[in-house]
GULO-388072 format. One line per field, with one value per residue (C-alpha): residue in three letters; chain; x, y, z. Coordinates in pm, 1 decimal, decimal comma, padded with zeros to 6 digits. Last residue first. Layout:
# residues N
residuo ala;...
cadena A;...
u X;...
v Y;...
w Z;...
This chain:
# residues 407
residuo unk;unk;unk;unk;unk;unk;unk;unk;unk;unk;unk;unk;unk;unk;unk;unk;unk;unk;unk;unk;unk;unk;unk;unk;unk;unk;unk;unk;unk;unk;unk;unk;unk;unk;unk;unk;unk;unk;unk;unk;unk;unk;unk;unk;unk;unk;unk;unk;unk;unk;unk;unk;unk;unk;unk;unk;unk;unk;unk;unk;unk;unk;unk;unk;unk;unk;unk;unk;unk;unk;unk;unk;unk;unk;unk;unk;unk;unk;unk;unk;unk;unk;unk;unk;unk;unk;unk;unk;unk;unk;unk;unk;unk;unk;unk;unk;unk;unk;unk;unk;unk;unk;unk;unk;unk;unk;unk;unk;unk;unk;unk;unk;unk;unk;unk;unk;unk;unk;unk;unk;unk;unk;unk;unk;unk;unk;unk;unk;unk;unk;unk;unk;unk;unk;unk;unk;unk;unk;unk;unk;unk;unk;unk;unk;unk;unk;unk;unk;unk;unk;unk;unk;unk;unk;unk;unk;unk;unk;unk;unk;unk;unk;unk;unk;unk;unk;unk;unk;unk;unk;unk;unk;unk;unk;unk;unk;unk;unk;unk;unk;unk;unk;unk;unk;unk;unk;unk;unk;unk;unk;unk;unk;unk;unk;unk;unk;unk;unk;unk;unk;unk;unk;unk;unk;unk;unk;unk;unk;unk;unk;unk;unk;unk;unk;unk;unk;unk;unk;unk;unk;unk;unk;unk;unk;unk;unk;unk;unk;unk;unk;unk;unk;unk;unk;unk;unk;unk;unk;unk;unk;unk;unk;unk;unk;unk;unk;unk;unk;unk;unk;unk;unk;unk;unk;unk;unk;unk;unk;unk;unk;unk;unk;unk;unk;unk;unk;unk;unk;unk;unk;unk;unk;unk;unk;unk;unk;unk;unk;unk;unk;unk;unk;unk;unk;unk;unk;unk;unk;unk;unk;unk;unk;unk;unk;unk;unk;unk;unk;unk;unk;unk;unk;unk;unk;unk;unk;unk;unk;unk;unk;unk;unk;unk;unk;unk;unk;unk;unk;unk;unk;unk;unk;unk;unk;unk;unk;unk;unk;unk;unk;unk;unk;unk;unk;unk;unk;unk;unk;unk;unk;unk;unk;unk;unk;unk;unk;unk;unk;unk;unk;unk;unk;unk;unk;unk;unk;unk;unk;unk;unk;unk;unk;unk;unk;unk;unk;unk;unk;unk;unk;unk;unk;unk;unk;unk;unk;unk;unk;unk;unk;unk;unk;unk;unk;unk;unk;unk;unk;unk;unk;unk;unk;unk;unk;unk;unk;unk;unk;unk;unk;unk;unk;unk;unk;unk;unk;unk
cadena A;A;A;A;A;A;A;A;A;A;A;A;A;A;A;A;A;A;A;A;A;A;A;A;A;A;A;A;A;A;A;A;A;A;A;A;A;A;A;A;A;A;A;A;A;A;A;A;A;A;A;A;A;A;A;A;A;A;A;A;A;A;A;A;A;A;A;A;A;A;A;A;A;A;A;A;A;A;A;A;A;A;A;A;A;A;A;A;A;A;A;A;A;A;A;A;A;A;A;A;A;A;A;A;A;A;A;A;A;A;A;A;A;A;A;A;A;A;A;A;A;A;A;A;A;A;A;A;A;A;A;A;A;A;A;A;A;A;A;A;A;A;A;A;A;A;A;A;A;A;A;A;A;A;A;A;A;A;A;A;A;A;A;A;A;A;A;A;A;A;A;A;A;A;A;A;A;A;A;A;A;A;A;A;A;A;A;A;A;A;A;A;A;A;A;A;A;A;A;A;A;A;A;A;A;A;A;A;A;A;A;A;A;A;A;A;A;A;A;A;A;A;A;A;A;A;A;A;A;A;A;A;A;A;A;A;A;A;A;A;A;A;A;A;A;A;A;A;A;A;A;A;A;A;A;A;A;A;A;A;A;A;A;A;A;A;A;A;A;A;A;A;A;A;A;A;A;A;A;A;A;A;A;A;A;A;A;A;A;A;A;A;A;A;A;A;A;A;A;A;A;A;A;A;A;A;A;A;A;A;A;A;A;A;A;A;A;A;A;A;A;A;A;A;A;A;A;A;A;A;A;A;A;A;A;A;A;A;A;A;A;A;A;A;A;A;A;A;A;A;A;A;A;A;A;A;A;A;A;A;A;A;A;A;A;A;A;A;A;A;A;A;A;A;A;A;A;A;A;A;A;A;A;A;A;A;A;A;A;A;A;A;A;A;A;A;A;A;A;A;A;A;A;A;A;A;A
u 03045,6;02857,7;02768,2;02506,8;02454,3;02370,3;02350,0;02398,0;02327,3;02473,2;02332,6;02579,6;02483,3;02726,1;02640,1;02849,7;03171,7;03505,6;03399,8;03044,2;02709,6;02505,7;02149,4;02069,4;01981,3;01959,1;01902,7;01842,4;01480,4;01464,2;01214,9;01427,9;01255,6;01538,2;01714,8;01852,1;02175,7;02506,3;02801,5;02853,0;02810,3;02591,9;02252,7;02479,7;02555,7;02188,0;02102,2;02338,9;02240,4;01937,1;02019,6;02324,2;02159,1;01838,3;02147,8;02288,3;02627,7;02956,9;02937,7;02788,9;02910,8;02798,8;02851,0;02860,3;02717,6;02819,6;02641,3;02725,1;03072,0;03176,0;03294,8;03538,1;03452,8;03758,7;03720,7;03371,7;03428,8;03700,7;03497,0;03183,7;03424,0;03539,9;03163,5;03089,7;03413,4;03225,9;02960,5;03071,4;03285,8;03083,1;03305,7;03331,7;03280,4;03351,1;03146,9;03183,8;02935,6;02966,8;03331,0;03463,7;03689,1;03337,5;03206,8;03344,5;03221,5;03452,3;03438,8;03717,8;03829,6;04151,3;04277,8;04241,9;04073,9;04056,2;04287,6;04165,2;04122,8;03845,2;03708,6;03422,3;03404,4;03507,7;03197,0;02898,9;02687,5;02928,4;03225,8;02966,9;02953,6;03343,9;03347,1;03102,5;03299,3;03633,3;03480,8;03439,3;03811,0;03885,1;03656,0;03749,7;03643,5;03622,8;03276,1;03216,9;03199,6;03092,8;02752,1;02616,5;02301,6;02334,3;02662,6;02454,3;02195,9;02474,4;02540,4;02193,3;02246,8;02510,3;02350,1;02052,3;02291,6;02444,6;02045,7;01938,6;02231,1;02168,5;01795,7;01879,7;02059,1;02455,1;02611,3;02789,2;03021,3;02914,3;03196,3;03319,5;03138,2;02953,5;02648,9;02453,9;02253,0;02125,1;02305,3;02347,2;02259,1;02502,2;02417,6;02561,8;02660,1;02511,4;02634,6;02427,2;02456,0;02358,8;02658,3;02446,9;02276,5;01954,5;01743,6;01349,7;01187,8;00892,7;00787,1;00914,7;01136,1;00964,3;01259,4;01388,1;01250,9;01510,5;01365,6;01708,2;01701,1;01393,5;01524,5;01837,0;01710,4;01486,9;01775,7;01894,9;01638,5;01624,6;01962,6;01921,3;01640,5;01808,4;02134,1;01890,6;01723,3;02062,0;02265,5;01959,5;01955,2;02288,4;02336,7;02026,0;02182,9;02407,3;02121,4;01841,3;02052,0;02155,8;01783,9;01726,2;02017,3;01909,8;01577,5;01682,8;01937,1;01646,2;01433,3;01710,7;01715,1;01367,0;01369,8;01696,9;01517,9;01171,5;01364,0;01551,8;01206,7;01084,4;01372,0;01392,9;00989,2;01029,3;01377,0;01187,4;00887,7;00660,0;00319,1;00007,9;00183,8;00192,8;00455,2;00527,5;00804,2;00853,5;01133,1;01260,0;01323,3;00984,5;00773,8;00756,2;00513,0;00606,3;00443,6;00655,5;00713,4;00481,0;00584,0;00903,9;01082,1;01285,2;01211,6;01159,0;00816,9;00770,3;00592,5;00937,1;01111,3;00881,2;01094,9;01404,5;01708,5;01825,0;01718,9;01643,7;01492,3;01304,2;01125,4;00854,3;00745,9;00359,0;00255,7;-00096,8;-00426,3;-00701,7;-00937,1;-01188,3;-01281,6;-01600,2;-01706,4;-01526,9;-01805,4;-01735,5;-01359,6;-01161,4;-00788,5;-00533,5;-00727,0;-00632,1;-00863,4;-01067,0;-00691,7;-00775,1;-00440,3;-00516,9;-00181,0;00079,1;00380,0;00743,7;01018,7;01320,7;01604,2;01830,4;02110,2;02351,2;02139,6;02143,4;01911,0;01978,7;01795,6;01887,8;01860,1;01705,2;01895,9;01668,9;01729,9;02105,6;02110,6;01872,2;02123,3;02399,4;02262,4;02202,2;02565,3;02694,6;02505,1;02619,8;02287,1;02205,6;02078,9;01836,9;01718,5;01643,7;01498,0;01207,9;01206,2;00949,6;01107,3;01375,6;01084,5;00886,3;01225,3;01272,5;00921,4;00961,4;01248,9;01039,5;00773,5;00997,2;01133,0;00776,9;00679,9;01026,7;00963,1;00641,7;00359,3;00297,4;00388,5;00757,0;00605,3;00315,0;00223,7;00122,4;00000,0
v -01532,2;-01637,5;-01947,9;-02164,9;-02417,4;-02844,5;-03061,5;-03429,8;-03630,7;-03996,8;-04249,9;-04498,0;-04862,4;-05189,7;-05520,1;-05400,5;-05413,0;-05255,5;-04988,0;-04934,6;-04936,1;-04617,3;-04535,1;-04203,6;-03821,6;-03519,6;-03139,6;-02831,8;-02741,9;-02969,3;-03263,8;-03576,5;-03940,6;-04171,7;-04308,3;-04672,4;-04816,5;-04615,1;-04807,4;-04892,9;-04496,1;-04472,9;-04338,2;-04045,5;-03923,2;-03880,6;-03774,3;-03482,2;-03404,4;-03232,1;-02998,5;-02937,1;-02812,7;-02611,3;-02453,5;-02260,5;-02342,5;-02113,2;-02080,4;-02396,9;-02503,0;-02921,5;-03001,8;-03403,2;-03522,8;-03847,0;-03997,4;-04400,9;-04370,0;-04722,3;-04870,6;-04607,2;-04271,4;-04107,7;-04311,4;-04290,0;-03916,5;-03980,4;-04219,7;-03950,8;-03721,3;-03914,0;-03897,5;-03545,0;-03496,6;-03748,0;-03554,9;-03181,7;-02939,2;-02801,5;-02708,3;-02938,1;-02960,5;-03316,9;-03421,3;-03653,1;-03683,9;-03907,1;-03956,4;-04055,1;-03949,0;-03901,8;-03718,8;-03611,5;-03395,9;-03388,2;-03127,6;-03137,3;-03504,4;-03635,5;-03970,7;-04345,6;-04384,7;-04038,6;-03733,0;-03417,9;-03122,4;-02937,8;-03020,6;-02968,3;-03067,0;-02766,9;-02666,5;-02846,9;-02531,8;-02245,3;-02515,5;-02582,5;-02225,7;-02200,9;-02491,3;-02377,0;-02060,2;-02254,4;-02477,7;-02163,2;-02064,4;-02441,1;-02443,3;-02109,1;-01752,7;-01459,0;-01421,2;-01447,9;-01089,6;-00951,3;-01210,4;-01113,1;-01218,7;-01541,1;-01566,1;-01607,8;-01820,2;-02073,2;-02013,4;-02150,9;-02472,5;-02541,3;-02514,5;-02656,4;-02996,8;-03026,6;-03011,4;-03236,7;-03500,6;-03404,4;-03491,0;-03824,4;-03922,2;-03990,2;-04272,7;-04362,1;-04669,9;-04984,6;-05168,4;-05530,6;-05814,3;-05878,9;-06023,1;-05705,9;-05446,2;-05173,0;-04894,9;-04648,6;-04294,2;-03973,1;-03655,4;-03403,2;-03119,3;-02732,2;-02451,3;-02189,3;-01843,0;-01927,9;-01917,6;-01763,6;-02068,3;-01939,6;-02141,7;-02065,1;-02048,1;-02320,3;-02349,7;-02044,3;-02117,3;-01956,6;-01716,3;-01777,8;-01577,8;-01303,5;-00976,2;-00863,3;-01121,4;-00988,0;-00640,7;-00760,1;-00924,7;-00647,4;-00401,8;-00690,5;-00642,3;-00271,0;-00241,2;-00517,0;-00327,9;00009,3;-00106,3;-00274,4;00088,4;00301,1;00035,2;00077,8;00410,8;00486,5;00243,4;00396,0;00736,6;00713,7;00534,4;00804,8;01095,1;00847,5;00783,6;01194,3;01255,8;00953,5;01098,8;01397,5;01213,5;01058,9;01285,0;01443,7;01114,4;01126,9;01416,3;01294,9;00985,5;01189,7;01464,5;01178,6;01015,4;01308,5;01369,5;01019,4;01010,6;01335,0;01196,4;00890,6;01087,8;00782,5;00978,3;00834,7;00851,8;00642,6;00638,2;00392,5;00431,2;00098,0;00102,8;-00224,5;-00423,5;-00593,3;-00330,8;-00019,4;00174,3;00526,3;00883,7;01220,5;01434,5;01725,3;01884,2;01930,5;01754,2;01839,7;01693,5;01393,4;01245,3;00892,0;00631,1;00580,3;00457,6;00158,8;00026,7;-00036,2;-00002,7;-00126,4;-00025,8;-00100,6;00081,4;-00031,8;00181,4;00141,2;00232,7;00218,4;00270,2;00427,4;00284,4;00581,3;00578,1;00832,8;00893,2;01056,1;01401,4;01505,8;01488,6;01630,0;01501,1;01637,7;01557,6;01819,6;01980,3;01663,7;01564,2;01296,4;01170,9;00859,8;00636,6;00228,0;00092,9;-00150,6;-00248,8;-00171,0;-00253,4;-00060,9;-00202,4;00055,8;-00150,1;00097,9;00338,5;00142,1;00310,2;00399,4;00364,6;00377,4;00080,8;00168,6;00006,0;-00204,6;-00546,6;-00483,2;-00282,5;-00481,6;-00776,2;-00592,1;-00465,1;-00786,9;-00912,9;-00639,1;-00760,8;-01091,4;-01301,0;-01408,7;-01118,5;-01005,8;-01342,2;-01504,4;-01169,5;-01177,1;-00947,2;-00752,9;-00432,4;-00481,4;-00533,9;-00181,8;00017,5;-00123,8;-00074,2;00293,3;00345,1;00232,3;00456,0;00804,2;00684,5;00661,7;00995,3;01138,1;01035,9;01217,6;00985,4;00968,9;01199,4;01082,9;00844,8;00925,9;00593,4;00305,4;00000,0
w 01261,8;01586,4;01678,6;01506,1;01812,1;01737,1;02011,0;01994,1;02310,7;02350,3;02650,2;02599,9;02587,1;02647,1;02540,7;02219,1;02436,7;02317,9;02099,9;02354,6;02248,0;02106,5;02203,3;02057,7;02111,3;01919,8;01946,5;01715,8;01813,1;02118,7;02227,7;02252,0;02191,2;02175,3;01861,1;01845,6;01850,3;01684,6;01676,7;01331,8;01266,7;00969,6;01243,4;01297,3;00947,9;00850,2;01244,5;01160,2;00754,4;00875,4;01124,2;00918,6;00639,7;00828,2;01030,9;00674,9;00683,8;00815,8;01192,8;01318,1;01624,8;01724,6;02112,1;02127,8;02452,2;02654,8;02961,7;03025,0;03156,4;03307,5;02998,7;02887,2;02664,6;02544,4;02224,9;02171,0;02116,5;01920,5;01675,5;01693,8;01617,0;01313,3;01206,0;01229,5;00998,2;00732,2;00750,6;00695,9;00858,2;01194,1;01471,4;01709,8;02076,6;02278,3;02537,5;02914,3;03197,1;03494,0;03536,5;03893,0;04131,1;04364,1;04069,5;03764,5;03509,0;03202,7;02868,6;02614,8;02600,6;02583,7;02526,6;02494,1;02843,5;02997,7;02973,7;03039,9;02799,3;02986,6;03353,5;03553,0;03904,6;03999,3;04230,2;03991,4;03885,9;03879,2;03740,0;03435,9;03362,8;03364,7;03162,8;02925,1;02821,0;02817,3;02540,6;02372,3;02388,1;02277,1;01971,8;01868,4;01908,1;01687,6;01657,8;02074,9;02209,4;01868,9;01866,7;02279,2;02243,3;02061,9;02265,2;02581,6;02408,8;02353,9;02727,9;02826,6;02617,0;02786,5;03151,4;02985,2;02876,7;03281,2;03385,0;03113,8;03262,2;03643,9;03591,0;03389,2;03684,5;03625,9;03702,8;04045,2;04048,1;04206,9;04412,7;04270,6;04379,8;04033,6;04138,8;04017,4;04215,0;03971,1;03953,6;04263,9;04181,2;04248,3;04345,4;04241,5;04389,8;04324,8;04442,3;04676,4;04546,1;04149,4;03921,4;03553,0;03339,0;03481,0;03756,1;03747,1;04033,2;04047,7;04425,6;04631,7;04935,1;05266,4;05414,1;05768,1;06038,2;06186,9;06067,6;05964,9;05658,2;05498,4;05503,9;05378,8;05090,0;05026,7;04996,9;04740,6;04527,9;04530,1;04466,5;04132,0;04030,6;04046,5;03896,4;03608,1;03540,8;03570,3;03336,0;03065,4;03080,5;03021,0;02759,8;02583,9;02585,5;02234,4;02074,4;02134,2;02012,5;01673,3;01649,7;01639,5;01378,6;01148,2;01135,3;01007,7;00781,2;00661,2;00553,7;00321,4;00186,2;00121,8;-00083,2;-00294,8;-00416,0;-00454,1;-00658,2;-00871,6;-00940,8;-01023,3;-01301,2;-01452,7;-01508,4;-01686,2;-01857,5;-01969,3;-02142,6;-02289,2;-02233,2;-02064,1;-01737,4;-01405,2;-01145,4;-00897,2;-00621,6;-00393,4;-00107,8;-00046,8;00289,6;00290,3;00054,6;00184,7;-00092,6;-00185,4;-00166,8;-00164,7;00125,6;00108,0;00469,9;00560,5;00873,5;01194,6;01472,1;01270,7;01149,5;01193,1;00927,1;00725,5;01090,3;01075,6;00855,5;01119,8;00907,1;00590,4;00271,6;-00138,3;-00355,1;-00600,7;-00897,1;-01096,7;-01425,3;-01553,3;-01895,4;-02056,2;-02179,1;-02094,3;-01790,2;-01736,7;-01374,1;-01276,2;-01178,5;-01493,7;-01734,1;-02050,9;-02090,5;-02345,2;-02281,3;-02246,2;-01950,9;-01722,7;-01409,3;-01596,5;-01746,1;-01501,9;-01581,8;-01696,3;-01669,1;-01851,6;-01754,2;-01609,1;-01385,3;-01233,5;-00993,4;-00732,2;-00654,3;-00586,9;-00448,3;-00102,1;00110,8;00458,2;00780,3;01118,6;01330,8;01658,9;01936,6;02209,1;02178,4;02158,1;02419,5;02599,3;02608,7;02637,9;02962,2;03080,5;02977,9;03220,9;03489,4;03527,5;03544,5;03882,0;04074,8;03777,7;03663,6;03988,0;04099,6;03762,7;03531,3;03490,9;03578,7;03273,5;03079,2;03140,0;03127,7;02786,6;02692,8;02847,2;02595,4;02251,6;02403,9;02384,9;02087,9;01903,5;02103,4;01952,5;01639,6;01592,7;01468,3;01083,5;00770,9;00720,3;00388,1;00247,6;00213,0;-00104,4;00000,0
């Protein structure tokens, strides 16, 4: 549908309610999230979520089109028309032009604080900027000309509107480190009030953990196997709890680099393996390693209990099939007969997700040791039955989880 485009709400009210949605969030959220997520990633969080993206055309690949049109000449003294109360339609030719942009859209229905009026008509069209015009006569340079004084009208719109969203942008920071600072303080000035009346404080039922350090740490608990006649001593395993728990804690700081993309673009499989450990270590008190040595070598990510291991994963940059399969070899290679909980942590950085999602359980269900599949409800997540290398009477519990990471 075709606008007139900088004629709609000030920019400054639009601005002015784009901020008090921010505010309006941050105060929603709840105290789990606010004192247990590092601060500074919260603000680039809403930063990011937050910043108006200016808009600017790209000239360069301006396209044109054309067709056929009916134009009303009922209006036009060149053509005799006795009765111009209605329209009178004559064949004539249509040419449009596309423009494309970037930049928040709805920015071409806001007036700037400063702005003209009679700004000229266009249709915003995805991420393209739509100019029709219709004439009965074939006069290129006319049609050239107005569409040049449209062009260069708008762009003088938007460099007003470019200055006011660059004013909002530059304070945002500000305003969002002064709102969380304020919930956090008030948070914890009710901690202390509570604490200083001397009762202790009723847990509430079905608060929701973040992948942040929470205050208390967490320990595992191990599970007994079932009894067996073998005499020897049982060795913990891992409950299933612990096992989604250890995955959501990675999972969580996937979403972390989701939201933070510069922080993390340049990283590689060991600097982001360092990322989860320190996560991990939050959660389970040290008892997450990286790069440790166990069976036939090392293995990126261990969780050990009791001296023992209870959770074991490799990360791996995405390369193709047959590369997801020799990690599935080395994976099974650090993995001895008593670890039953593995995890393979797939980054994608240079492949559409859709590809890899798909080829994974392709190349995964060729390995000679995979099983059976399990029923796993996540987006971009696996999970299989695979025996052991050295005993197929043995079954690993095997999670594959797929992250695009930043590029």
């Amino acid at each position: 549908m075709t606008i007139r485009l900088f004629a709609g709400a000030h920019l400054a009210s639009v601005l002015d309610g784009h901020q008090q949605a921010c505010s309006k969030e941050i105060d929603s959220l709840s105290e789990s999230r606010i004192l247990n997520t590092s601060p500074e990633e919260l603000r680039d969080y809403f930063v990011e979520k937050y910043r108006v993206e200016p808009l600017v055309l790209d000239e360069s690949a301006i396209q044109v089109d054309y067709g056929d049109a009916q134009v009303d000449v009922s209006r036009r003294f060149e053509y005799p028309i006795f009765d111009s109360s209605r329209p009178h339609y004559v064949a004539g030719t249509r040419i449009t032009f596309y423009v494309p942009f970037k930049g928040d859209r709805g920015l071409f229905k806001c007036r700037a604080s400063t702005y003209k009026l009679g700004s000229p008509r266009a249709e915003v069209r995805g991420n393209e900027l739509v100019f029709v015009y219709e004439g009965t006569k074939r006069d290129t340079q006319s049609v050239k000309a107005q569409f040049r004084r449209d062009l260069s009208s708008v762009q003088e719109s938007l460099e007003w509107i470019a200055g006011d969203v660059d004013r909002f942008n530059s304070t945002i920071r500000e305003n969002v480190s002064g709102r969380i600072d304020q919930r956090r303080d008030k948070l914890l000035q009710d901690r202390k009030v509570v604490a200083d009346l001397g009762f202790p404080l009723r847990r509430r039922p079905g608060v929701p953990s973040t992948y942040a350090v929470p205050e208390v740490k967490r320990r595992i608990v191990p599970k007994l196997p079932p009894v067996s006649s073998d005499p020897a001593k049982p060795d913990p395993t891992l409950a299933m709890a612990e096992y989604e728990h250890i995955l959501s804690v990675i999972s969580d700081m996937v979403m972390v680099m989701e939201r933070s993309p510069r922080a993390f673009k340049d990283m590689g499989e060991e600097d982001l393996r360092q990322h989860f450990l320190v996560q991990l270590n939050g959660h389970y008190e040290g008892q997450a390693t990286g790069e440790t040595f166990n069976y036939e070598g090392k293995t990126d990510i261990l969780v050990r209990a009791r001296g023992r291991n209870i959770f074991i994963a490799e990360c791996k940059f995405w390369r193709g099939s047959a590369d997801l399969k020799t990690a599935l070899n080395q994976l099974l290679g650090y993995t001895s007969w008593r670890d039953t909980k593995t995890a393979l942590l797939i980054f994608n950085r240079d492949t559409e997700m859709s590809t890899v999602v798909k080829n994974v359980p392709e190349a995964v269900q060729e390995h000679p040791n995979w099983k059976s599949n399990y029923d796993y409800d996540h987006e971009t997540g696996f999970r299989y039955a695979f025996t052991h290398k050295d005993d197929p009477g043995k079954t690993i519990t095997l999670t594959v989880l797929v992250f695009n990471v930043p590029a």
